[in-house]
C-alpha positions as CSV (number, residue, x, y, z in Angstrom):
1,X,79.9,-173.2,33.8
2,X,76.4,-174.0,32.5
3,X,77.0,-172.0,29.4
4,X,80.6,-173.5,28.8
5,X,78.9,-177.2,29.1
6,X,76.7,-176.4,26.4
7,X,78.9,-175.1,24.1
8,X,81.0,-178.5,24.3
9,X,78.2,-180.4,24.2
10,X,77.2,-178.4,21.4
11,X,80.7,-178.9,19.6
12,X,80.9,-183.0,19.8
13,X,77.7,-182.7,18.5
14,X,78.9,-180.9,15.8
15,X,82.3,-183.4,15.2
16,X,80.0,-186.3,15.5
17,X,77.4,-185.3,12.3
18,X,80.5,-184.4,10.4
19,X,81.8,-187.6,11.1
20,X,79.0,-189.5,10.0
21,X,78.4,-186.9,7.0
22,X,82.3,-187.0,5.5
23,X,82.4,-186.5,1.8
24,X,84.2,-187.8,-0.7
25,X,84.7,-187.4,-4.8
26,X,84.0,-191.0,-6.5
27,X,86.2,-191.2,-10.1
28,X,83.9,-188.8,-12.0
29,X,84.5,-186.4,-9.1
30,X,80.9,-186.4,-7.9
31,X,80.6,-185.6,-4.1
32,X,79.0,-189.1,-2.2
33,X,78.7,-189.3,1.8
34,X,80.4,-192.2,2.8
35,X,77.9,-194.4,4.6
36,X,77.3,-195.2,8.1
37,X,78.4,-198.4,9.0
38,X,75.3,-199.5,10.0
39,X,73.9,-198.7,6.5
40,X,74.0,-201.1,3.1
41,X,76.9,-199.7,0.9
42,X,76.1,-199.1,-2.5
43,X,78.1,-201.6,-4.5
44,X,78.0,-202.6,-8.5
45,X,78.7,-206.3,-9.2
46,X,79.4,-208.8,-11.8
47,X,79.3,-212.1,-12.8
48,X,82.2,-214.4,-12.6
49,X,82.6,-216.8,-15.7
50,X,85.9,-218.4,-16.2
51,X,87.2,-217.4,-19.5
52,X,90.7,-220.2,-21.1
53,X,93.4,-218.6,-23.1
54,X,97.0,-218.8,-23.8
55,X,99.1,-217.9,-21.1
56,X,101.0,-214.4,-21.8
57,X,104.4,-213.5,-20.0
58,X,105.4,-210.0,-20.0
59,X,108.9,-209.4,-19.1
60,X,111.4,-206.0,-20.0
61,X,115.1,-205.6,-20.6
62,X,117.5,-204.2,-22.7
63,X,118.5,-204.6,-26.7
64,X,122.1,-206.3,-27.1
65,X,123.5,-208.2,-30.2
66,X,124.3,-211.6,-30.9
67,X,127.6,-211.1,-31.7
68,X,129.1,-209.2,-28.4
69,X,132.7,-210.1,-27.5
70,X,135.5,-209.4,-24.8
71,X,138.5,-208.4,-27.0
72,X,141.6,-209.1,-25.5
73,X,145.7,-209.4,-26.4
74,X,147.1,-212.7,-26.9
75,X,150.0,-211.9,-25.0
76,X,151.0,-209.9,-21.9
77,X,152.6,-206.3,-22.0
78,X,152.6,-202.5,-21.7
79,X,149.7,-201.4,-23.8
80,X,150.8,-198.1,-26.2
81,X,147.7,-197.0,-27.2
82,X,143.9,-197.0,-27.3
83,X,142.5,-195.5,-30.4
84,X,138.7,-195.7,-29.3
85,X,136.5,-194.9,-26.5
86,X,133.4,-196.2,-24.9
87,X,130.2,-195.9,-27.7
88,X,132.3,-195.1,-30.6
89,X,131.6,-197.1,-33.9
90,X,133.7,-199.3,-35.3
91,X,134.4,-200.8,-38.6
92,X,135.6,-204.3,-39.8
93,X,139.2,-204.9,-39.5
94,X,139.6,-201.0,-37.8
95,X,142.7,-201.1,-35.6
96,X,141.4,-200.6,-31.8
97,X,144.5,-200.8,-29.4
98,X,148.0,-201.9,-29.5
99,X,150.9,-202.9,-27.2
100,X,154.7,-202.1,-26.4
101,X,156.7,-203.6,-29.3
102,X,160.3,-203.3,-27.9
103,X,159.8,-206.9,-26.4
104,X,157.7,-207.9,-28.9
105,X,160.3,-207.4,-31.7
106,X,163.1,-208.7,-29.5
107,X,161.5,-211.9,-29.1
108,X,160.7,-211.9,-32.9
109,X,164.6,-211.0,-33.8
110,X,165.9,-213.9,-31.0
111,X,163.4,-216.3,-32.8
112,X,164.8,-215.0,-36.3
113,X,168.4,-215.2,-35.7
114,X,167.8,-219.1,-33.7
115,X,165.9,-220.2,-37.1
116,X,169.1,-218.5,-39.2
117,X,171.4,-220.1,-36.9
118,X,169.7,-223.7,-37.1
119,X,169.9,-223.5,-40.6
120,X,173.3,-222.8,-40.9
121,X,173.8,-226.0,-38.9
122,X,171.1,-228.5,-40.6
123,X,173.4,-227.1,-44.1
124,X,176.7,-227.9,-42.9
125,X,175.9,-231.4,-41.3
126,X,173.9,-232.1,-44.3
127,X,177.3,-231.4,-46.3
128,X,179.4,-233.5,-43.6
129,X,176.8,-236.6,-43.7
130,X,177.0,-236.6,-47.8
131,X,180.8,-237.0,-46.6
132,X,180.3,-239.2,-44.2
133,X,181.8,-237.5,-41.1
134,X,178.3,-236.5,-39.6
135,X,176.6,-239.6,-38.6
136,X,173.0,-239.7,-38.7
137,X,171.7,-239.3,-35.8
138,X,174.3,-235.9,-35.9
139,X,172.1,-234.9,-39.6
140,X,168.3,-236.0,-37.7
141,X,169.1,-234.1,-34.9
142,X,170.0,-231.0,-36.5
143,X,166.6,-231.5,-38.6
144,X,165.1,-231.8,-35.5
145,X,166.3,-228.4,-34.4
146,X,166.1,-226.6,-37.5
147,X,162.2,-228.0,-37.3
148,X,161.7,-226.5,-33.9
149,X,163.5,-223.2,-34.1
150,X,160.8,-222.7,-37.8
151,X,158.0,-223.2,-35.3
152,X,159.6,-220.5,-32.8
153,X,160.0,-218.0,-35.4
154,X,155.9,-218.8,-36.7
155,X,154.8,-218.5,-33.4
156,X,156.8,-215.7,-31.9
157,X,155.6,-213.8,-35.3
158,X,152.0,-214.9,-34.7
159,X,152.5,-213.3,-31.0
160,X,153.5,-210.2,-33.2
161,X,150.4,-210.0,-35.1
162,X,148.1,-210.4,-32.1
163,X,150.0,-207.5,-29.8
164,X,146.9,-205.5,-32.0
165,X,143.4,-205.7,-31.8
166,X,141.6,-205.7,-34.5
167,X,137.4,-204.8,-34.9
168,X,135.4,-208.1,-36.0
169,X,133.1,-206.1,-37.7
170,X,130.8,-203.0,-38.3
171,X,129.3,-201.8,-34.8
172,X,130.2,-200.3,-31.8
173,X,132.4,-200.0,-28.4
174,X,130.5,-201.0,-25.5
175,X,133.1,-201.0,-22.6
176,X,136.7,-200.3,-22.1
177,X,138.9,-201.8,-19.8
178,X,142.1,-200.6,-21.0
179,X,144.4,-197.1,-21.0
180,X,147.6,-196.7,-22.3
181,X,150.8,-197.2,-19.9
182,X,148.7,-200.1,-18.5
183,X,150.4,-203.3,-18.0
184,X,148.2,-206.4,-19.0
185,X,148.3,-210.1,-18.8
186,X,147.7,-213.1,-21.5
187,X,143.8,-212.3,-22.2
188,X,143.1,-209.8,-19.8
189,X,139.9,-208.4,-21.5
190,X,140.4,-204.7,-23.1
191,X,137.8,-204.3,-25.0
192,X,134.1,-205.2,-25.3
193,X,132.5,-204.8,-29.2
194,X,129.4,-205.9,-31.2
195,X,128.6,-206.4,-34.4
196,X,125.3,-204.8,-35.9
197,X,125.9,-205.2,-39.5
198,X,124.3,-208.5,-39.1
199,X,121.3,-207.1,-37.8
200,X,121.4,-210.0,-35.1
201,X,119.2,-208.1,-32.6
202,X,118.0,-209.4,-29.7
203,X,116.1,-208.5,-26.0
204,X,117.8,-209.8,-23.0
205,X,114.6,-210.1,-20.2
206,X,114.5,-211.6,-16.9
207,X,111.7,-213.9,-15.6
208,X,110.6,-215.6,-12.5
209,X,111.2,-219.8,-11.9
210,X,107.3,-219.7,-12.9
211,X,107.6,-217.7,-16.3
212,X,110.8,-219.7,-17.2
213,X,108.5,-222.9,-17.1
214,X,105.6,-221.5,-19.1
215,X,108.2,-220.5,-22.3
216,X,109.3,-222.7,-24.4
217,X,112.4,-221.8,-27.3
218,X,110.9,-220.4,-30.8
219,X,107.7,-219.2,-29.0
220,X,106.8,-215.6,-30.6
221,X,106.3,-212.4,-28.8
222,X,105.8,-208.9,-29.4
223,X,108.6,-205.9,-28.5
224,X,108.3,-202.4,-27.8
225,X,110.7,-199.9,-27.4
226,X,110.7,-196.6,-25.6
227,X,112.4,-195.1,-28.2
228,X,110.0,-196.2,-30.9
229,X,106.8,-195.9,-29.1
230,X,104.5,-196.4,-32.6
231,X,106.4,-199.2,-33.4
232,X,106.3,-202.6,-32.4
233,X,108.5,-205.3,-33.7
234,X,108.0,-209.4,-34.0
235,X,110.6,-211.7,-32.4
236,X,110.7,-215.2,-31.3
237,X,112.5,-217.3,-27.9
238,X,115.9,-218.2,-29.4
239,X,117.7,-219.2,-25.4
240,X,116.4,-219.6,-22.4
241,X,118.9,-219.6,-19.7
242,X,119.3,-223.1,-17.7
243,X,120.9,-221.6,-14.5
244,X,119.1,-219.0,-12.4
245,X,121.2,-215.4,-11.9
246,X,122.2,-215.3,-7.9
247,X,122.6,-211.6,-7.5
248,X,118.7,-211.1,-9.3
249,X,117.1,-215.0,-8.6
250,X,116.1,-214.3,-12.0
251,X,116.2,-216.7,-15.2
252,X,117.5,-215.0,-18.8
253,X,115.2,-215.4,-21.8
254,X,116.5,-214.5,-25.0
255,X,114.6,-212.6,-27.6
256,X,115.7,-212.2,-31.2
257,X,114.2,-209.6,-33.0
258,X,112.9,-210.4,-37.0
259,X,115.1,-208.2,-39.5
260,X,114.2,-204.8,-38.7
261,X,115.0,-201.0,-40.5
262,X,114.9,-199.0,-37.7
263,X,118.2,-197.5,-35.9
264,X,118.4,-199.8,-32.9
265,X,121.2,-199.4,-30.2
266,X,122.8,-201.7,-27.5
267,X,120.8,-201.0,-24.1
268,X,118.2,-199.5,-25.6
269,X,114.5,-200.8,-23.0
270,X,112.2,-202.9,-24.4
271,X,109.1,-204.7,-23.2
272,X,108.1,-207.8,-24.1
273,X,104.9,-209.8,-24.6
274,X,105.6,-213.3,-25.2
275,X,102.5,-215.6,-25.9
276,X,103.1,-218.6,-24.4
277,X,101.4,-222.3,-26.3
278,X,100.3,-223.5,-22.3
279,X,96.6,-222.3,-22.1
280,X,95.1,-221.3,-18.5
281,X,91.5,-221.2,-17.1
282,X,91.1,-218.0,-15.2
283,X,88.5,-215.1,-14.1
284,X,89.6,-211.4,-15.5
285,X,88.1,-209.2,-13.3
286,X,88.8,-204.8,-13.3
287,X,92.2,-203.9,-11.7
288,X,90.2,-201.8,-9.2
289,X,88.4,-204.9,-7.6
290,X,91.4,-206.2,-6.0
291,X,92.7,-205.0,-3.1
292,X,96.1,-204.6,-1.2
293,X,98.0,-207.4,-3.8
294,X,101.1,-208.2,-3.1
295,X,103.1,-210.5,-5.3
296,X,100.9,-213.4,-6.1
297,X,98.2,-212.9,-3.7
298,X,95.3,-210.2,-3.5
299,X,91.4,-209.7,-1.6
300,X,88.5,-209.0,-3.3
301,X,84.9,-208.7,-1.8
302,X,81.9,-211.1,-3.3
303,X,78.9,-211.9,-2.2
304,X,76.5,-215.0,-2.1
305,X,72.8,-213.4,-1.3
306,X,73.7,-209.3,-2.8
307,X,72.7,-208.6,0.5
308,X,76.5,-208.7,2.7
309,X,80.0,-208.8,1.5
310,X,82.7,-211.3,1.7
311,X,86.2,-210.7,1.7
312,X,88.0,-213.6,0.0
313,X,91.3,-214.2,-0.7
314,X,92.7,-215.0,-4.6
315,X,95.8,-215.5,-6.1
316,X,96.8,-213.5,-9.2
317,X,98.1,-215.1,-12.1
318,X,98.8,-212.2,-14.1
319,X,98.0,-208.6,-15.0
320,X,97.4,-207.3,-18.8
321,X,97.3,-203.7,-17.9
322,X,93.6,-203.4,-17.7
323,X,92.2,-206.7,-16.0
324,X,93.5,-208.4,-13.6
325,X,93.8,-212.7,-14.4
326,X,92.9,-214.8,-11.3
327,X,93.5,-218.2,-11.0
328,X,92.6,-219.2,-7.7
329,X,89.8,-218.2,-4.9
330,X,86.9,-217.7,-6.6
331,X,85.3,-220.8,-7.3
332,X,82.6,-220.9,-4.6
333,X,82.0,-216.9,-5.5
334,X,78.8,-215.9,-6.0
335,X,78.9,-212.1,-7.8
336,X,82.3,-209.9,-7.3
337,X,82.0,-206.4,-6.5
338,X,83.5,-203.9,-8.2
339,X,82.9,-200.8,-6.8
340,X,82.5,-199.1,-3.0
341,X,85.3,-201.7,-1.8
342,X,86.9,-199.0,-0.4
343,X,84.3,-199.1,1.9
344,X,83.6,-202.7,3.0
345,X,84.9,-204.7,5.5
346,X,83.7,-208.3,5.8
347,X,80.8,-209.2,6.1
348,X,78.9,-205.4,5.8
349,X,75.7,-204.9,4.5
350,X,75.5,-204.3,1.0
351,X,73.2,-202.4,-1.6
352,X,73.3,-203.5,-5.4
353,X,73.2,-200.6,-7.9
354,X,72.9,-200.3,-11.7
């Protein structure tokens, strides 16, 4: 028994140094105990100064044209065929999908044969009225009639043209709605198109209630594209939506891209960084310094005396990929610490090091 008490003794002993002795690998992957916490943490700090600059909104999306449109058939029907598919390309006045023209040309011929017939009449009462057995209401009203059945034939031959669709220009098929044997209604949409000949490019991004507010229509910003990643291309705020989207809670920013060379495709990414005229007063302090953010909101650890450690709330205002912009919670800080918060906790004992 004595020797079995010892040797568990001798064990927590054991458990408890490596406890207090753990080890860990700092960023260059140097070995550092982790200290007691009863011990000053080695910490490096900085000083805050507030630095004013133009506010910077960084938003992504996907490329689209200007000239997008639902193509659809003027008239209801049995559609006979659909000569594209979905991503093809398109040219100006390229023939895209038709319709059934058995009732088409019916109607046509039935319009055709009322205008012949209303002719025929308008001709003979004109002849009876020179003779004066028509009156003239008899030689107005068969005017009248000749008059309308002219407008039936125009429009039932207008119907005719429009049982086709017909590419707007040079570009591409983004969606299909239609296959042949399908029946369709008066402007049921068939097909959706662009146009890219124009070069009308722009970057559809979404943006939160507070982003919408900062941007302002002909503001500039800078795009890049995944699939250009050495390339970056100008562009300016052309529409800024004035509802917000109720499936996202998102507003919709429009970006249109300067005239441009390079082989661009609808729903291509892109990322965005629009410079906004609003300045803002903020402190940009090293992403690593803040800790557990969430949304708007973060902690950091200052301290007054660089003897003990503070945690303070701060709320973000935005993040430029290296430093993190905070616009709020600092103003009574003395110094920020910027490295060993992993291992504080508020108010612990502190070491400064170079």
């Amino acid at each position: 028994m004595k020797r079995i008490r010892i040797f568990v003794l001798s064990s927590l002993a054991i458990i408890a140094t490596l406890a207090t002795m753990q080890a860990c690998s700092d960023s260059k992957g140097n070995t550092r105990t982790i200290p007691s916490r009863s011990e000053p943490v080695p910490v490096k700090v900085m000083a805050l100064e507030k630095n004013t600059a133009a506010t910077a909104v960084i938003a992504s999306g996907q490329l689209s044209t200007e000239d997008e449109s639902i193509l659809a058939f003027k008239i209801g029907g049995v559609v006979s065929r659909v000569l594209v598919k979905e991503g093809d390309a398109v040219k100006k006045g390229q023939l895209l999908a038709t319709l059934d023209q058995t009732e088409i040309d019916a109607t046509v011929a039935q319009a055709r044969h009322g205008f012949e017939k209303a002719q025929r009449d308008y001709e003979r009462t004109s002849h009876l009225y020179t003779d004066s057995v028509a009156t003239l209401e008899q030689w107005q009203n068969a005017q009248t009639a000749l008059d309308v059945a002219r407008e039936q034939l125009a429009a039932a031959r207008f119907n005719k043209s429009h049982a086709e669709i017909h590419a707007a220009g040079n570009g591409y098929v983004l969606s299909k709605f239609i296959h042949p044997g399908q029946v369709v209604g008066v402007g049921e949409r068939a097909l959706q198109c662009n146009v890219t000949s124009s070069g009308n490019w722009i970057l559809k991004v979404s943006v939160s209630d507070k982003q919408w507010a900062l941007l302002t229509v002909g503001e500039k910003a800078t795009i890049t594209i995944d699939a250009f990643p050495d390339q970056s291309f100008p562009a300016v705020i052309s529409r800024k939506s004035e509802t917000v989207d109720r499936q996202t809670g998102t507003f919709t920013v429009e970006l249109r891209l300067e005239a441009t060379r390079a082989r661009l495709a609808t729903g291509m990414f892109g990322s965005a960084k629009i410079q906004s005229a609003q300045t803002n007063t903020f402190w940009s302090v090293p992403y690593e310094s803040v800790l557990d953010a969430s949304g708007d909101e973060g902690f950091v650890f200052v301290t007054h005396d660089d003897k003990t450690a503070h945690k303070q709330r701060v709320t973000v205002a935005s993040f430029d990929g290296e430093h993190i912009n905070i616009r709020g919670g600092l103003e009574d800080a003395g110094k920020l610490i910027i490295s060993g918060s992993a291992y504080l906790s508020d108010n612990s004992p502190i070491t400064i090091i170079p």
